[in-house]
C-alpha positions in Angstrom: 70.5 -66.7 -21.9 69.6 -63.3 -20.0 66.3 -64.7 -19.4 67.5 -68.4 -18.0 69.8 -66.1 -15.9 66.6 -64.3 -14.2 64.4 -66.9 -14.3 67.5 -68.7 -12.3 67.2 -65.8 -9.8 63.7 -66.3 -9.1 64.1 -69.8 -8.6 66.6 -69.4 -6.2 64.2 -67.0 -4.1 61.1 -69.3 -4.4 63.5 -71.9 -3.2 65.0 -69.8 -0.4 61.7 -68.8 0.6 60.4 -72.3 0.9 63.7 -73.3 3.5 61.8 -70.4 5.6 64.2 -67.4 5.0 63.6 -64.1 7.3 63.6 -61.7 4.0 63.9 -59.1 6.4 66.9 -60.3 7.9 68.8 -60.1 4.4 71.6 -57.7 3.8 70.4 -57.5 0.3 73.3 -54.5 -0.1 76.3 -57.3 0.9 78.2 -57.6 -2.7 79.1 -60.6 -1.4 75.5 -62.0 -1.1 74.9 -60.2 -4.8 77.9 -62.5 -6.0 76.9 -65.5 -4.6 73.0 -65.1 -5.9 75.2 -64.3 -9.4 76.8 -67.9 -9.3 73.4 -69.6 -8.6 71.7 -67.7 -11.3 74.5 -68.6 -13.5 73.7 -72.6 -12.3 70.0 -72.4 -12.3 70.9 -70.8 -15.9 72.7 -74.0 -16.7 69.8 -76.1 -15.9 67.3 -74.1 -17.6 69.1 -74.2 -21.3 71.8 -76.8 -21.3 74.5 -77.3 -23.9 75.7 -74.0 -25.1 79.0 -72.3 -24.8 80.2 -71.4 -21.7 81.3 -68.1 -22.1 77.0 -67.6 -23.1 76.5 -68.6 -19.4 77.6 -65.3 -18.3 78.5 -62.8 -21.0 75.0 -63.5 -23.1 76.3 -63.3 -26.1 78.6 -59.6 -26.0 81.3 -58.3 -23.1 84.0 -60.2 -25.0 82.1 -63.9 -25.4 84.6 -66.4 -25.8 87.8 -63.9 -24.9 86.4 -63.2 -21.9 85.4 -66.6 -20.5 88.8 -67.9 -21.6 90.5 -65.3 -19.2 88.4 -65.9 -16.6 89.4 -69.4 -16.6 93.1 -68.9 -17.0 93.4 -66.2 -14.8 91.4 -67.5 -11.7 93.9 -66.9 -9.2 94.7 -63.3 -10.4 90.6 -62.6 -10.2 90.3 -63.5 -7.0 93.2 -61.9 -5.5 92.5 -58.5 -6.9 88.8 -59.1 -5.9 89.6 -60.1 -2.4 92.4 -56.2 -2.8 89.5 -54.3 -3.8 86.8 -55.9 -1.7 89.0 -54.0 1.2 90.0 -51.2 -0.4 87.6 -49.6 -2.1 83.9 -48.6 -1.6 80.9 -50.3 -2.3 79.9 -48.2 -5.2 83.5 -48.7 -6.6 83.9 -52.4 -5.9 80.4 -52.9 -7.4 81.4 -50.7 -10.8 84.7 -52.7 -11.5 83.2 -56.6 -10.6 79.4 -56.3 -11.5 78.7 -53.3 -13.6 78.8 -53.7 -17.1 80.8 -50.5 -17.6 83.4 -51.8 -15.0 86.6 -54.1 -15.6 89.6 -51.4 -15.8 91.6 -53.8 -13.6 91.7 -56.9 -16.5 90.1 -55.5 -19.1 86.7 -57.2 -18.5 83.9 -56.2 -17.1 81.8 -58.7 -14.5 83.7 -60.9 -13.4 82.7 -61.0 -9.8 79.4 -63.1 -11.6 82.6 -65.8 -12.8 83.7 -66.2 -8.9 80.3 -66.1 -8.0 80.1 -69.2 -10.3 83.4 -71.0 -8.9 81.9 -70.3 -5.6 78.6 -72.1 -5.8 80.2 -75.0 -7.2 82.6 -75.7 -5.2 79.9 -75.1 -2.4 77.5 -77.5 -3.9 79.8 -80.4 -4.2 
């Protein structure tokens, strides 16, 4: 699933690149951006190897599997409210150690969930 993730990220760039992106114009350190290439990785994922569970989709198999994914879902509204706290509270290197570091997650217990509202994001986007 790690690899389907990736591969999703370069597709996303070859397809980004092809709309005529300035590269140089990207604010590649906005953890915004990073959560929003996150949720298309985690779509382009879906695409590449269909039918598995979920929680695979973004914890590849460890970081709590199917715990973690069912929290996520049932605690949506929490997630993004202490995201959106944290977003302007703390500093980059903190915001991105609790939401997109593997070691991070003190807040809930799990770590990475900004790549989960990454994920709501581009869907609701998309439709």
């Amino acid at each position: 699933m790690l690899l389907a993730h990736e591969i999703g990220h370069a597709i996303h760039n070859q397809w980004t690149d092809l709309e005529g992106i300035d590269w140089e114009q990207v604010r590649w350190e906005s953890l915004l951006l990073g959560m929003y290439r996150e949720g298309v990785a985690t779509h382009f994922s879906r695409q590449i190897v269909p039918n598995v569970a979920d929680e695979l989709y973004y914890t590849y198999g460890s970081l709590g599997g199917k715990d973690w994914f069912l929290f996520a879902q049932e605690n949506q509204i929490d997630i993004k409210r202490a995201f959106l706290k944290d977003f302007n509270e703390l500093s980059e290197k903190q915001l991105f150690r609790e939401w997109y570091s593997i070691n991070g997650g003190e807040h809930f217990g799990y770590p990475r969930l900004a790549y989960f509202l990454g994920d709501l994001f581009f869907q609701h986007e998309r439709t």
